[in-house]
C-alpha positions in Angstrom: 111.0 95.9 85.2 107.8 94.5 86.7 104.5 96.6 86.5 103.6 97.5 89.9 100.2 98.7 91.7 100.8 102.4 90.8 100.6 104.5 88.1 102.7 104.7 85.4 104.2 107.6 83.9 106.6 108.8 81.4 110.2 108.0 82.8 113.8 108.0 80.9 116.0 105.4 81.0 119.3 105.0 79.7 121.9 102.3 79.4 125.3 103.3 80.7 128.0 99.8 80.6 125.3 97.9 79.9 123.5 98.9 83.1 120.0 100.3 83.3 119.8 103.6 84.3 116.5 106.0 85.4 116.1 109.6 85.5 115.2 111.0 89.2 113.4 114.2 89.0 114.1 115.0 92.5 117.9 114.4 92.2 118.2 115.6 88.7 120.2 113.1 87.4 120.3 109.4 86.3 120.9 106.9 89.2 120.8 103.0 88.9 117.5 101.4 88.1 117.3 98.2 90.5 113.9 97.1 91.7 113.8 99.2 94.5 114.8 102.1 92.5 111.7 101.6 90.6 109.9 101.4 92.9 110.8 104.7 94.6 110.1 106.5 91.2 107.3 105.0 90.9 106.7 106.8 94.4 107.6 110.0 93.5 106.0 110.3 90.6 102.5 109.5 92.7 103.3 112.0 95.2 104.0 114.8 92.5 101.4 113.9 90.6 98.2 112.8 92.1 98.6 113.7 95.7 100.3 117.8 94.1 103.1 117.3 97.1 105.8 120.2 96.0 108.7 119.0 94.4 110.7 121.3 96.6 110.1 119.6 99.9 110.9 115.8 98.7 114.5 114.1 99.4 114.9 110.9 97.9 117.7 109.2 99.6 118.6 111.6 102.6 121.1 110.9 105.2 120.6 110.4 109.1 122.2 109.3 112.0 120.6 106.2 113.8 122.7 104.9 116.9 126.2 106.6 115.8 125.4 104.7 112.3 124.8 106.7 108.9 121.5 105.4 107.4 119.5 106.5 104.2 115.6 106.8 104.6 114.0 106.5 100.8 111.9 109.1 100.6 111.2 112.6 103.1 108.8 114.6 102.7 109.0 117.8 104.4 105.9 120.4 105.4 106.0 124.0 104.5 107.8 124.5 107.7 110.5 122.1 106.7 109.8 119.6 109.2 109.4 115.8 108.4 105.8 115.3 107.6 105.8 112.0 105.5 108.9 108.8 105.9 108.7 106.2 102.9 110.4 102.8 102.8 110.6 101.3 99.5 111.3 97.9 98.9 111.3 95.9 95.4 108.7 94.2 94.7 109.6 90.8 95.2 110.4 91.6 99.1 108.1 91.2 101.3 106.5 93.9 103.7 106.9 92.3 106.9 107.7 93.4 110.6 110.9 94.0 110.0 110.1 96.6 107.5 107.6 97.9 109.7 110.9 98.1 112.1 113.0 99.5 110.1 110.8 102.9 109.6 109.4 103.1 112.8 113.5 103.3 114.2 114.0 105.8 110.8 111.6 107.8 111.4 111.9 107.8 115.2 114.8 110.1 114.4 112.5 112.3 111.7 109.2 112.3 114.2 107.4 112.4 111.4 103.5 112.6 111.7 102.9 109.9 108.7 104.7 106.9 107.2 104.7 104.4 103.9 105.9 101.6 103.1 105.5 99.8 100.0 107.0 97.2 97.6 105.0 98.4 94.7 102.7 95.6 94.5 101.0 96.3 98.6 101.3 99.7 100.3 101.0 100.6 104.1 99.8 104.1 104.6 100.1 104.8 108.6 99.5 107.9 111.2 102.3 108.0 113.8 101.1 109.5 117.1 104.3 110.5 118.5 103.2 111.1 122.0 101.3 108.0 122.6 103.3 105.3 120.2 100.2 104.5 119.0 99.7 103.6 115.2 96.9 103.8 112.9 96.3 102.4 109.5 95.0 104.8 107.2 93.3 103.8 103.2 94.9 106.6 101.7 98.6 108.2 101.3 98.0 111.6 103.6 97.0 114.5 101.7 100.0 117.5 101.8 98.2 120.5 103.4 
């Protein structure tokens, strides 16, 4: 796998048929490594361990209903109150982050109403504040710290 603009950490693999295979903390259990596989651990492993999000409150690879079609976001992260508070998109790393991704969350997470959303290729990372009332989007330096 390609290095990636994140930090790395001490992941498991395993080769099952001659396929690559990761361990996901979150889902306890090997799962397919493709690109955008690690990328998304990649992910994870930031959120756990620089930003301290709780393990607990992070789905990788949840379920949801968008126009009577079944869709799967990457990445939820939930608030102490177990509503959405952060949507990630994860792409591999040799896709790139263009509108359509930007199009893809925004109708993902128009069904979550998240306050915050990601996406990233693990080379370039978009960090963004929704403001669900006004539509209006704004850029932000920084993943959101989980309070």
């Amino acid at each position: 796998m390609v290095a990636l603009n994140l930090p790395s950490f001490a992941y498991k693999t395993k080769q099952v048929d001659g396929k690559p295979y990761i361990f996901d903390l979150l889902r306890r259990k090997y799962v397919r490594l493709s690109p955008e596989e690690w990328v998304r651990q990649h992910i994870v492993n930031l959120l756990l361990s620089h930003y301290a999000y709780p393990k607990a409150l992070i789905r990788a690879e949840g379920s949801l209903t968008l126009n009577k079609t079944q869709k799967r976001t990457d990445i939820v992260v939930f608030d102490r109150q177990g509503q959405p508070f952060l949507v990630v998109e994860c792409k591999a790393p040799h896709i790139p982050l263009t509108q359509a991704v930007f199009d893809q969350i925004a109708r993902y997470n128009h069904v979550h109403q998240a306050p915050f959303i990601v996406i990233s290729n693990g080379l370039v990372h978009y960090c963004c504040c929704v403001d669900h009332a006004t539509t209006k989007i704004t850029f932000m330096d920084d993943f959101p710290a989980f309070t």
